[in-house]
Structures are given as structure tokens and as C-alpha cells.
N, CA, C and O atoms as a CHARMM CRD file, in Angstrom:
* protein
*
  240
    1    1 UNK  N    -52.11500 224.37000  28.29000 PROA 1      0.00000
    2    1 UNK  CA   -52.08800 225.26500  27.16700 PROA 1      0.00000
    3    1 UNK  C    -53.50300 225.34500  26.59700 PROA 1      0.00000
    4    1 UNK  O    -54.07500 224.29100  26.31700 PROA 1      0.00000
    5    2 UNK  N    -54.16700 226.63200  26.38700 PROA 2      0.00000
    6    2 UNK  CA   -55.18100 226.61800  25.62500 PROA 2      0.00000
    7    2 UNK  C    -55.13700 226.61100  23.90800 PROA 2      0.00000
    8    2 UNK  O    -54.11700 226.70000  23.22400 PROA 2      0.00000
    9    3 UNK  N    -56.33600 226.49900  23.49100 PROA 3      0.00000
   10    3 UNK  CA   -56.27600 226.64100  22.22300 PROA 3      0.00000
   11    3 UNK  C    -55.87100 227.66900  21.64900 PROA 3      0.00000
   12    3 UNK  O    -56.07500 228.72100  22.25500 PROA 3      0.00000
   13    4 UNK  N    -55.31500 227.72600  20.59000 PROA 4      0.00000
   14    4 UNK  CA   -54.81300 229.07700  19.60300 PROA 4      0.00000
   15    4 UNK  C    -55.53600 229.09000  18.40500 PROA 4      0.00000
   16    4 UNK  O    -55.57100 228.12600  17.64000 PROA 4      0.00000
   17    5 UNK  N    -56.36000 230.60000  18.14000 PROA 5      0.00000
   18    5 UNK  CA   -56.82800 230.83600  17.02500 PROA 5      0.00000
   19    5 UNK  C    -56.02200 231.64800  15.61800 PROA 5      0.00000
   20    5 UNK  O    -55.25900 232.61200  15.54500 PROA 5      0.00000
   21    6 UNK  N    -56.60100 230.75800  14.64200 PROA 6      0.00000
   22    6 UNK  CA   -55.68700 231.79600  13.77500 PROA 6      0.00000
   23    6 UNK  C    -56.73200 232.08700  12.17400 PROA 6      0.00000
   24    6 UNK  O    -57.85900 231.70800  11.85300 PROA 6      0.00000
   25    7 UNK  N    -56.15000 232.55500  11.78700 PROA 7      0.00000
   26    7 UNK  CA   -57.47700 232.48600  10.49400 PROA 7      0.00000
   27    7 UNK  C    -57.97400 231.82000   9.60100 PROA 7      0.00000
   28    7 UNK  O    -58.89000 232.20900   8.87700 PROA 7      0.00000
   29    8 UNK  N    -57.20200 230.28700   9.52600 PROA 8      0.00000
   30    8 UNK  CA   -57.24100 229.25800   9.03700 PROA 8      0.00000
   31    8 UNK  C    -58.45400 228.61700   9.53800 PROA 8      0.00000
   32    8 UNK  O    -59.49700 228.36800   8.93200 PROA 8      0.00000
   33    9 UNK  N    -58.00100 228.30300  11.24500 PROA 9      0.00000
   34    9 UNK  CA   -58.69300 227.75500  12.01100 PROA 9      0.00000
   35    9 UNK  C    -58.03500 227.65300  13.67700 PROA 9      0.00000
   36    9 UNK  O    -57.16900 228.31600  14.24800 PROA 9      0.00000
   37   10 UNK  N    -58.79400 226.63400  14.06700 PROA 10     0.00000
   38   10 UNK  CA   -58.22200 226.20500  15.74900 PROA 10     0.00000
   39   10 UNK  C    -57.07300 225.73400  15.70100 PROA 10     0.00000
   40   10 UNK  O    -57.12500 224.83000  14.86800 PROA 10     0.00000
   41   11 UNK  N    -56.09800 225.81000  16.08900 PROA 11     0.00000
   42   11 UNK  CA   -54.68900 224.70900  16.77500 PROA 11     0.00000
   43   11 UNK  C    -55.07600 224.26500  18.06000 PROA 11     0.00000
   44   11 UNK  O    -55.01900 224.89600  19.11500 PROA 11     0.00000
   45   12 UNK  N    -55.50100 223.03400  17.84900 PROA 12     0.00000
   46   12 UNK  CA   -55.20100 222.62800  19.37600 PROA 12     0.00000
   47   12 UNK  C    -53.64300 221.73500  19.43300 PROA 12     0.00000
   48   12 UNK  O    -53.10200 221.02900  18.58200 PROA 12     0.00000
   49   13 UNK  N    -53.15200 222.19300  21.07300 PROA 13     0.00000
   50   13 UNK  CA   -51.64800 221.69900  20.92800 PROA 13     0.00000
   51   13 UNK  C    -51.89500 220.12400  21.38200 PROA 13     0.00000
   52   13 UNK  O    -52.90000 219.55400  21.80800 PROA 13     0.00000
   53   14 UNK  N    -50.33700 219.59300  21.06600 PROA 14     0.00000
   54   14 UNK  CA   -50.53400 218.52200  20.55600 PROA 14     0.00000
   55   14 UNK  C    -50.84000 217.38300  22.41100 PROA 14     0.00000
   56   14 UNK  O    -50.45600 217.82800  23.49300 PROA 14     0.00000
   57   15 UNK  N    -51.63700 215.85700  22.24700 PROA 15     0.00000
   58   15 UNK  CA   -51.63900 215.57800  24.11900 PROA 15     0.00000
   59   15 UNK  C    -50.33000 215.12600  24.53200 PROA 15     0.00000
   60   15 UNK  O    -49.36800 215.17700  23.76600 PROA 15     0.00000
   61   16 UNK  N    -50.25200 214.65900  25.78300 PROA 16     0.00000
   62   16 UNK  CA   -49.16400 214.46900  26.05500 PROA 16     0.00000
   63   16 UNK  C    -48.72800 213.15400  26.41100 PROA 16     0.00000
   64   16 UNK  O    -49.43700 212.35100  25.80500 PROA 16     0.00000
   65   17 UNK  N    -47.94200 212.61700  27.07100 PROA 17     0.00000
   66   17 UNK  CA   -47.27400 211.32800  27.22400 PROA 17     0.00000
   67   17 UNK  C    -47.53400 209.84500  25.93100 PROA 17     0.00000
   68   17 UNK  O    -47.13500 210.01500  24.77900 PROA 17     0.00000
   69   18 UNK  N    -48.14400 208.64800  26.29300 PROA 18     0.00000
   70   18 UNK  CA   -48.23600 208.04700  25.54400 PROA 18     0.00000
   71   18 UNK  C    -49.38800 208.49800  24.23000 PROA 18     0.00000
   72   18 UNK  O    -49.61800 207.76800  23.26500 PROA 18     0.00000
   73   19 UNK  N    -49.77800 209.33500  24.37200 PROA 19     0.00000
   74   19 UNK  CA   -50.78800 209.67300  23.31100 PROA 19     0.00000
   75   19 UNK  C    -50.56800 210.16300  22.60400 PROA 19     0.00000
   76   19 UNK  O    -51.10200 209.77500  21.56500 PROA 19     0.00000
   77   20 UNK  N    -49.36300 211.76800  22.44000 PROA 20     0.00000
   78   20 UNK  CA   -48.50500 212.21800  21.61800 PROA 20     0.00000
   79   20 UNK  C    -47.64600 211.28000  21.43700 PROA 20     0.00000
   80   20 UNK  O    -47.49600 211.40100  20.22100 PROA 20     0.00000
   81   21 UNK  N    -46.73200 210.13900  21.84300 PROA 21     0.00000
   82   21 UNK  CA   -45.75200 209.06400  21.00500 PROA 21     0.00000
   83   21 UNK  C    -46.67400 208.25000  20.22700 PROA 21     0.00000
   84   21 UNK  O    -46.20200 207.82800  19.17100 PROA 21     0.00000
   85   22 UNK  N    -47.68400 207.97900  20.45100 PROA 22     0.00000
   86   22 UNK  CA   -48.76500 206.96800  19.56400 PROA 22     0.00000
   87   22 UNK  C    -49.28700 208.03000  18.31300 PROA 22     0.00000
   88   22 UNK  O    -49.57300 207.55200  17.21500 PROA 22     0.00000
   89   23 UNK  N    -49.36900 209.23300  18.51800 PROA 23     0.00000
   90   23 UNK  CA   -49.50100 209.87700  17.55300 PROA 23     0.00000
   91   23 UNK  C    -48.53100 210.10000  16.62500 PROA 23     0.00000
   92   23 UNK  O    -48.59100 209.94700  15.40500 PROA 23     0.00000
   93   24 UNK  N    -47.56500 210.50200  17.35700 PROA 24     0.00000
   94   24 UNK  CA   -45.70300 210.21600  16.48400 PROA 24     0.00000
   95   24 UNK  C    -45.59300 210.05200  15.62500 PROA 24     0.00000
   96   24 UNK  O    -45.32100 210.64400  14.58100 PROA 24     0.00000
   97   25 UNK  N    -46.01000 208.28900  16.28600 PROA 25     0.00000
   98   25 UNK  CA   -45.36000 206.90300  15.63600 PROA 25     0.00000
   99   25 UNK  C    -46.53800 207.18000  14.39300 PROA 25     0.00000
  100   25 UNK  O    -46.13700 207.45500  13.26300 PROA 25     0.00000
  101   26 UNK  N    -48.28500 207.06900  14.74200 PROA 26     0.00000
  102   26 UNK  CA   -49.02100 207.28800  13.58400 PROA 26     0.00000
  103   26 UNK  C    -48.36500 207.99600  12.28800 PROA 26     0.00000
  104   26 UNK  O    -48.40200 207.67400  11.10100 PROA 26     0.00000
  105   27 UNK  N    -47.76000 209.06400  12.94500 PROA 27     0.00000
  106   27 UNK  CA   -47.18400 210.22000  11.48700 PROA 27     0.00000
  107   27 UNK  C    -46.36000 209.77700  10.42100 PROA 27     0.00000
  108   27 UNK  O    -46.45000 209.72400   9.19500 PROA 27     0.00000
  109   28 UNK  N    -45.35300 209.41500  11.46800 PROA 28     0.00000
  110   28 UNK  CA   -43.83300 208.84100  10.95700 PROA 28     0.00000
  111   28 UNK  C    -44.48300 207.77300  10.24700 PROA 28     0.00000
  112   28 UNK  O    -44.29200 207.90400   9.03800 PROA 28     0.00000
  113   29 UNK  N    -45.35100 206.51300  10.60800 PROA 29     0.00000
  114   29 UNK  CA   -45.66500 205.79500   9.58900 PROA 29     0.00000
  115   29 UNK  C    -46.29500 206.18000   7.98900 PROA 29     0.00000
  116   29 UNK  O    -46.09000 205.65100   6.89600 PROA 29     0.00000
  117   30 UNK  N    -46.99400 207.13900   8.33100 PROA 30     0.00000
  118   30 UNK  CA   -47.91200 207.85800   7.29400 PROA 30     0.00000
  119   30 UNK  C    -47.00700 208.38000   6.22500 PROA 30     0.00000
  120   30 UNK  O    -47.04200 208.09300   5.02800 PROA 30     0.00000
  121   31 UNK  N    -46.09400 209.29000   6.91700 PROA 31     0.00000
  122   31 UNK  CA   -45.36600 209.80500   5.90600 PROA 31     0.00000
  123   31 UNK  C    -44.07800 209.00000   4.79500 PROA 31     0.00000
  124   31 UNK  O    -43.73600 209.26100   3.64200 PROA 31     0.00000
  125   32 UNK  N    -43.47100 207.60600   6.10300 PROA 32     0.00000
  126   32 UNK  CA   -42.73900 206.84400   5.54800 PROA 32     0.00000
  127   32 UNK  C    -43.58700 206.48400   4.06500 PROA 32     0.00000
  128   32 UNK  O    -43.12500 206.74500   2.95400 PROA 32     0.00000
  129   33 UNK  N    -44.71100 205.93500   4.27300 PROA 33     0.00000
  130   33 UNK  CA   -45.31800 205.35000   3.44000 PROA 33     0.00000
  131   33 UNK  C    -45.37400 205.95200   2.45400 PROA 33     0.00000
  132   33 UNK  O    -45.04100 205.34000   1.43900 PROA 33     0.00000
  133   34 UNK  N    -45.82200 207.42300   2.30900 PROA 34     0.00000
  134   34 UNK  CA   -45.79800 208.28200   1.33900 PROA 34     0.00000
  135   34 UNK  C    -44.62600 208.68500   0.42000 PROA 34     0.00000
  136   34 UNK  O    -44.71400 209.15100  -0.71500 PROA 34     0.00000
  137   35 UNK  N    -43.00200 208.29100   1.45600 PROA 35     0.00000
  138   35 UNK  CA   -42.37000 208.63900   1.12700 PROA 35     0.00000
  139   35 UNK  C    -41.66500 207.22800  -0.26500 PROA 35     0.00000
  140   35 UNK  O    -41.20800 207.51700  -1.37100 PROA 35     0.00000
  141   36 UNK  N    -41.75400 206.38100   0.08100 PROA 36     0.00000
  142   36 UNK  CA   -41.98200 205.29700  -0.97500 PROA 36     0.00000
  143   36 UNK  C    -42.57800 204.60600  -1.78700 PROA 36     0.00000
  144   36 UNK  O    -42.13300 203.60800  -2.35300 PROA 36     0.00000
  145   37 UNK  N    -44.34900 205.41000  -1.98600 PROA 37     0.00000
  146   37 UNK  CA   -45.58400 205.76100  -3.07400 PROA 37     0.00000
  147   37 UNK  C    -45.03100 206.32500  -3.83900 PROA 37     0.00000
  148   37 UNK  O    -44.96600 205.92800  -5.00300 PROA 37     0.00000
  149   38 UNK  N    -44.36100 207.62400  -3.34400 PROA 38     0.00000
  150   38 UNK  CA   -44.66000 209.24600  -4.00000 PROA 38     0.00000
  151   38 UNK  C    -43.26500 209.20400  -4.71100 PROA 38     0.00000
  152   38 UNK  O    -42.44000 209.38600  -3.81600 PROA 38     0.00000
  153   39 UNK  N    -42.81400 209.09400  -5.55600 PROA 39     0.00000
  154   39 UNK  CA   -41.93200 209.43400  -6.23300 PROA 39     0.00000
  155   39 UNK  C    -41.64500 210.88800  -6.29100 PROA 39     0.00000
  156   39 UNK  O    -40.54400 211.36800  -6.02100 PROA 39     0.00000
  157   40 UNK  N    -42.64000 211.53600  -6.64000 PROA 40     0.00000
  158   40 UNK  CA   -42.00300 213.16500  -7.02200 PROA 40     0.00000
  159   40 UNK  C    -42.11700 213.58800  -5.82700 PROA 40     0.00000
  160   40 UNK  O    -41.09300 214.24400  -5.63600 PROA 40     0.00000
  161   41 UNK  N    -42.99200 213.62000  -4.53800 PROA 41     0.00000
  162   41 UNK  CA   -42.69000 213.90400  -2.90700 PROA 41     0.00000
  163   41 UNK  C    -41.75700 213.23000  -2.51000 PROA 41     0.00000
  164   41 UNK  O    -41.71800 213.72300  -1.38200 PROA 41     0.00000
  165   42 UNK  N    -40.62100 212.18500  -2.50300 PROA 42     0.00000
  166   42 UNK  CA   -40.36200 211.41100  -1.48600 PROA 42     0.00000
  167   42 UNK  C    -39.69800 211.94100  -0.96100 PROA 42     0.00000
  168   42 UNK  O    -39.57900 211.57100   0.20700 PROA 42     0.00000
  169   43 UNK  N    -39.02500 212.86000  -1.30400 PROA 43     0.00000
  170   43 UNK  CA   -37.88900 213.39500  -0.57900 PROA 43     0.00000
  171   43 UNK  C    -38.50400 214.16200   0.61800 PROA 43     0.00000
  172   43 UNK  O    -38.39400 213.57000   1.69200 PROA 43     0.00000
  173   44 UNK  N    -39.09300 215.29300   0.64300 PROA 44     0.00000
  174   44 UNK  CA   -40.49600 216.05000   0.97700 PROA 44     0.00000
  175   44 UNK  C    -40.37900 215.18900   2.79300 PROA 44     0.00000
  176   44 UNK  O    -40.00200 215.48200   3.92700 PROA 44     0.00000
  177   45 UNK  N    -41.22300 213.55800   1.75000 PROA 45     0.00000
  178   45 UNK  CA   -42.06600 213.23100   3.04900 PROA 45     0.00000
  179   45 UNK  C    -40.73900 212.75800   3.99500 PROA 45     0.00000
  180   45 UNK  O    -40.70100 212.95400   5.21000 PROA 45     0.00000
  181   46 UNK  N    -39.65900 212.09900   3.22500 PROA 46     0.00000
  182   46 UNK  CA   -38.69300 211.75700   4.33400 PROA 46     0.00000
  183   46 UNK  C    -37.80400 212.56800   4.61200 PROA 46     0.00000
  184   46 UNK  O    -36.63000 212.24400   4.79000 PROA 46     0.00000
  185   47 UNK  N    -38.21300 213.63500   4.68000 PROA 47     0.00000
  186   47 UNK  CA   -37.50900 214.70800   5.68400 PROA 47     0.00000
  187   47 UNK  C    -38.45300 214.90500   6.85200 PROA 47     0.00000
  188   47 UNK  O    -38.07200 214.95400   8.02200 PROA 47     0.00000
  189   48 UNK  N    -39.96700 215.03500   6.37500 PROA 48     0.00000
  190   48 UNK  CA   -40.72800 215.01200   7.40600 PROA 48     0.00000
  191   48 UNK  C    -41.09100 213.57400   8.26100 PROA 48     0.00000
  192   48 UNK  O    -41.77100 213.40300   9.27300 PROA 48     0.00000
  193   49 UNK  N    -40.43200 212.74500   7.51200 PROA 49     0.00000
  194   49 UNK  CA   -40.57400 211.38200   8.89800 PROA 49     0.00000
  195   49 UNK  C    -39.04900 211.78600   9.45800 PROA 49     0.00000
  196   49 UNK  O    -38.98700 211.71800  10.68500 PROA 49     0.00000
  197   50 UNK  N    -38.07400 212.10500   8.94400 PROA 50     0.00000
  198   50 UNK  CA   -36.73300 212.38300   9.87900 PROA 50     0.00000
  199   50 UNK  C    -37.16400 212.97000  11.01300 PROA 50     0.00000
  200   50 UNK  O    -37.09800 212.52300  12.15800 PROA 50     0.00000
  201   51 UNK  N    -37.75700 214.33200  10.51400 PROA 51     0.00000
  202   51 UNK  CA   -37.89100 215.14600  11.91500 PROA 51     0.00000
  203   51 UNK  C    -38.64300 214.28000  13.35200 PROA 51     0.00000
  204   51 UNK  O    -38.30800 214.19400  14.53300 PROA 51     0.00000
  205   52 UNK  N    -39.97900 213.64600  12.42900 PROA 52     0.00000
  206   52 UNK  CA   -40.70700 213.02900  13.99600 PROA 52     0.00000
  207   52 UNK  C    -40.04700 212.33400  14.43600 PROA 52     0.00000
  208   52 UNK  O    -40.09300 212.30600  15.66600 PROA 52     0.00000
  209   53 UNK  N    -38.88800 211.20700  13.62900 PROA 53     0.00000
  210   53 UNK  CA   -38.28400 210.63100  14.25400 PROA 53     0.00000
  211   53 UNK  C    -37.02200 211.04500  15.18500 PROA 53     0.00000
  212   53 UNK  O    -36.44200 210.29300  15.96800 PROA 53     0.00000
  213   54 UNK  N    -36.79600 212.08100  14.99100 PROA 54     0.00000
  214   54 UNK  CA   -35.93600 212.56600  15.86300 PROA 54     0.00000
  215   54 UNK  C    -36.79800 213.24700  17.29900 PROA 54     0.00000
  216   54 UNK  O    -36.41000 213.30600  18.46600 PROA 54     0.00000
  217   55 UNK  N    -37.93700 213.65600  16.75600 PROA 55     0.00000
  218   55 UNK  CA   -38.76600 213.99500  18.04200 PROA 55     0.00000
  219   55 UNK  C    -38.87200 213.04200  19.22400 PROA 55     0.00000
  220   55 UNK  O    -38.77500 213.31900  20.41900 PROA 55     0.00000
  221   56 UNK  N    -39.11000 211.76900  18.60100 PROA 56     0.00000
  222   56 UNK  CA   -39.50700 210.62300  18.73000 PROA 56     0.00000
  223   56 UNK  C    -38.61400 210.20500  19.94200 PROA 56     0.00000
  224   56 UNK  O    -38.96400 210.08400  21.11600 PROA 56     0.00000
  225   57 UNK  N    -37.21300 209.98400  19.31400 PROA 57     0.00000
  226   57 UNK  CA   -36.18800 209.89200  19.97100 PROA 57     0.00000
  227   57 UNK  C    -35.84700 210.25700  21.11500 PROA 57     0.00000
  228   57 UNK  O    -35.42900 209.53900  22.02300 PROA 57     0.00000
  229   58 UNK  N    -36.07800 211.84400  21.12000 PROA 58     0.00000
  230   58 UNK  CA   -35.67300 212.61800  22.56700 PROA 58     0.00000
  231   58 UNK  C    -37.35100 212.45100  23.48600 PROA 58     0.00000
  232   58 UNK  O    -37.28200 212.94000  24.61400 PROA 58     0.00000
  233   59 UNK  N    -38.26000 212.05900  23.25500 PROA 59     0.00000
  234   59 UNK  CA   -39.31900 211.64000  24.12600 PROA 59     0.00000
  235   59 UNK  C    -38.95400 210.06000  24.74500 PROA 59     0.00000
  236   59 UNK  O    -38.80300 209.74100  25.92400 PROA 59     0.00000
  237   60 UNK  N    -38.88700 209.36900  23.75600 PROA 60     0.00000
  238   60 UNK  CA   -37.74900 207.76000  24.76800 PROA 60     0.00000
  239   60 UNK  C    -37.28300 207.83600  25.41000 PROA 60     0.00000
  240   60 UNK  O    -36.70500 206.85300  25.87300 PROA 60     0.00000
């Protein structure tokens, strides 16, 4: 896949095998964390660690 431009900026898509699950896992941690800082986000962020973790899941 090449890069995609948009007017923001570059998307590059995301790598693949262990490097996208190590990235994942990076997210899902990030956001967990946020999601039990952030009082007025938490909800927010743990919907967005649900999703990776379900990503997560079907790559296992």
C-alpha cells in the first residue's frame, strides 16, 4: 500500500505482523491509562482501548 495524501497531511498505513501488534498493544496501553487519569475522557478513551483490543484479538 502506498501512502495517502490528504490535506491535513501523509497517512502512512499502519506495518504489519509483529510491529503493528507491538504497536496495538503500545495504544491500548496509552489509552487505558488515560482512561483512568481522565475523568471527564474516560469513557472516550475506553471505548477506544475496546476497539484495539478487539483488533488485537482477531490478529492472535
Amino acid at each position: 500500500m502506498e501512502k495517502q495524501y490528504c490535506k491535513v497531511g501523509a497517512i502512512t498505513p499502519m506495518t504489519t505482523g509483529e510491529q503493528a501488534i507491538a504497536l496495538l498493544e503500545y495504544q491500548y496501553q496509552i489509552f487505558s491509562d488515560r482512561a483512568s487519569s481522565n475523568t471527564n475522557l474516560s469513557e472516550y478513551f475506553e471505548q477506544k482501548a475496546k476497539k484495539i483490543q478487539k483488533v488485537l484479538e482477531n490478529l492472535v
